[in-house]
N, C-alpha and C positions, 0 to 999 in steps of 0.2 A: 732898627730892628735886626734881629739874627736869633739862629738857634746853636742850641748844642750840639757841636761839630768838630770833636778834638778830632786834631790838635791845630785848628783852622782858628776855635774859636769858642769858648766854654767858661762855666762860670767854677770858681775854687774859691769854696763858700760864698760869699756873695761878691766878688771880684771877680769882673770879665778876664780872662787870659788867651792867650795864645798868638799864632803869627797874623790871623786877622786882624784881630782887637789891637794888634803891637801898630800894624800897619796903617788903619783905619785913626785911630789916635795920633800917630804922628800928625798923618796930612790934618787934621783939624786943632791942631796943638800950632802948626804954621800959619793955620788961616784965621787963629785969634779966636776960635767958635768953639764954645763950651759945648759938647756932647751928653747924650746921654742912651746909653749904649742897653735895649733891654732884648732879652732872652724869651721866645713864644715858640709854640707850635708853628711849622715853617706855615700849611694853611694861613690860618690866622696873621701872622708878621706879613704875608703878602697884601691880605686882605686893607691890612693896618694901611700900606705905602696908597695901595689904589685908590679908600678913599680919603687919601689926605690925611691920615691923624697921626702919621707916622712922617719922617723928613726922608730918610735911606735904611736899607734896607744892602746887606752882604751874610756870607759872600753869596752871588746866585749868578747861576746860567744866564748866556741868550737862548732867547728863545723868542720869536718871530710874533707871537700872540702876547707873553708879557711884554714887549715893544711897545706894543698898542695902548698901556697904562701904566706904562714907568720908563722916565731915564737911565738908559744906561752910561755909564763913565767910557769914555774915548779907553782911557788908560786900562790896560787889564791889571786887576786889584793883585790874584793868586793864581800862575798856570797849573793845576791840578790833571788830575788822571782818572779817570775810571776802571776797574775793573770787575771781573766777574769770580762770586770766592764758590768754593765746593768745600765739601767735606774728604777728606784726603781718602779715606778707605770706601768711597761710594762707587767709585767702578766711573765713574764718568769722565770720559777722554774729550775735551771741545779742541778743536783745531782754530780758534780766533773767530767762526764762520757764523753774523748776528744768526742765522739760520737753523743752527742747532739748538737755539733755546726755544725752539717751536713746539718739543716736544715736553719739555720741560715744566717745572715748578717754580718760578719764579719769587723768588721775596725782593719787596722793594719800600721805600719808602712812601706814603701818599705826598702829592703835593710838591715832589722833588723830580726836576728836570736832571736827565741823566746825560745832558749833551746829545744832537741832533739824531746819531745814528740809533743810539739806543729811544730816543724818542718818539724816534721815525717809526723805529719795529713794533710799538706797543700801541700807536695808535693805527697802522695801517694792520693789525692785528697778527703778526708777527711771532710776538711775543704774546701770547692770550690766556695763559695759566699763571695770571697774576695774584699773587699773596700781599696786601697790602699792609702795613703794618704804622705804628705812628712815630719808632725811631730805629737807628740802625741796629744800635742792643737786640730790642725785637726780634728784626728779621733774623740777625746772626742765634738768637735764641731757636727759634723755628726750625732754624738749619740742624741744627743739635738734636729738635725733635725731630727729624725727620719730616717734618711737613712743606718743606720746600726742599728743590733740588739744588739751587744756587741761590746765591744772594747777589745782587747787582748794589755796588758803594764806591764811591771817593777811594781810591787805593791807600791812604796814607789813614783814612779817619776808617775804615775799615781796618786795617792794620792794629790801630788805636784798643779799637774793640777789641779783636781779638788777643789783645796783651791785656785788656783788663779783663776780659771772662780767664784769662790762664787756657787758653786754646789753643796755642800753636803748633801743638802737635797733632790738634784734630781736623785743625782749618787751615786753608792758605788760597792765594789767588792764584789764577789759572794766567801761567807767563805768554798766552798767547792774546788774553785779551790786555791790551791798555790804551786806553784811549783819550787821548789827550787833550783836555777841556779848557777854555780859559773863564775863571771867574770874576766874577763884577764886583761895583759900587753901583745901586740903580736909586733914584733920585722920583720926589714924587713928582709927576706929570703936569706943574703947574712953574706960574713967574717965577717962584723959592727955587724951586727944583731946577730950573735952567740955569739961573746963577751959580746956585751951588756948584752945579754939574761941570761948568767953565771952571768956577773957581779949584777944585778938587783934583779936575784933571792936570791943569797946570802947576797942585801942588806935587801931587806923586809922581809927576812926569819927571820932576825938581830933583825927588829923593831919589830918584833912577838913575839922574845924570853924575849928583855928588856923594854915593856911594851908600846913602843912609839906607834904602831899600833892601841892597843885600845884606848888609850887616844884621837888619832885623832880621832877617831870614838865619843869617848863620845864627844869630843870639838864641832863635826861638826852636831851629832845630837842633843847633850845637853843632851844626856840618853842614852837607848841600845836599840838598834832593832826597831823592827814593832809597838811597845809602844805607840812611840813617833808622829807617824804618823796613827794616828786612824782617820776616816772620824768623823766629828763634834768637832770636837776641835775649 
């Protein structure tokens, strides 16, 4: 299971793409294990892994409570980022401080773990002018209307967005938050799932050592990192 998450992971027409799906396919292309790779509401695609109808599920957070009903992979799958975007002409100055978004408008995705600090601030109520929405289009749509103040995203699939609404000159992330996440393979919580789990890690750990992980990564960005993906390109 997974959802629509460029450039992590999307479908173009009915063909999965991107550096997940590049990544996720190797190692099961080495373990001899025919895949079958589908696209859900992130809710829902969880739902699938917990109870069992589903085998794995990427790319996704840790997170201390999904522990509790799914394998995570030893190996980190994608080290990704978070950030915080605004609208450029809104007047809002944040200094990196989770503190400032207290008074704020928040758009977020439902069902999407944003890494521990920002998850920390939302349930310890923190963050509590939440705007929920069901994909990041959405929220960055909201932003545009005015009905949130910032948008909380993945820095690079945030970025994504904002090159396909044609925003770059209204939107950008704020260079003081980035917060830097590592995302998973999680495995469903039974016999299957531990084997896999062994199996998996030992493959990607493989593509790590003989150089196949980066290359997908250069393949799939065209370069390295955050670079590649600068607002105004």
């Amino acid at each position: 299971m997974t959802l629509e998450y460029p450039p992590y992971q999307y479908l173009e027409g009915n063909m999965p793409k991107g550096i997940g799906v590049e990544i996720v396919a190797e190692v099961f292309k080495r373990l001899k294990q025919p895949i079958n790779i589908e696209f859900l509401p992130w809710g829902r695609a969880i739902r699938e892994l917990q109870s069992g109808q589903a085998d794995g599920i990427f790319t996704i957070y840790f997170s201390e409570k999904r522990q509790q009903s799914m394998l995570y992979s030893e190996q980190v799958l994608i080290m990704q980022s978070v950030s915080i975007f605004t609208r450029k002409d809104s007047g809002i100055r944040l200094a990196g401080n989770i503190s400032e978004l207290s008074e704020l408008r928040v758009g977020l995705v439902r069902n999407v773990s944003y890494g521990t600090e920002i998850d920390t601030a939302i349930k310890s109520g923190v963050i509590d002018q939440i705007v929920e929405t069901n994909s990041g289009t959405q929220s960055f749509k909201l932003l545009l209307a005015d009905r949130v103040d910032v948008v909380i995203s993945n820095k690079l699939g945030g970025m994504d967005i904002v090159r396909r609404l044609g925003i770059q000159n209204t939107v950008a992330p704020t260079p003081q938050y980035e917060l830097p996440i590592p995302s998973y393979f999680a495995f469903s919580k039974n016999t299957q799932g531990k084997n896999l789990k062994a199996q998996f890690d030992k493959a990607l750990q493989a593509m790590k050592a003989d150089g196949t992980y980066d290359a997908i990564i250069r393949q799939s960005f065209n370069c390295r990192a955050v670079s590649c993906y600068q607002i105004g390109e």
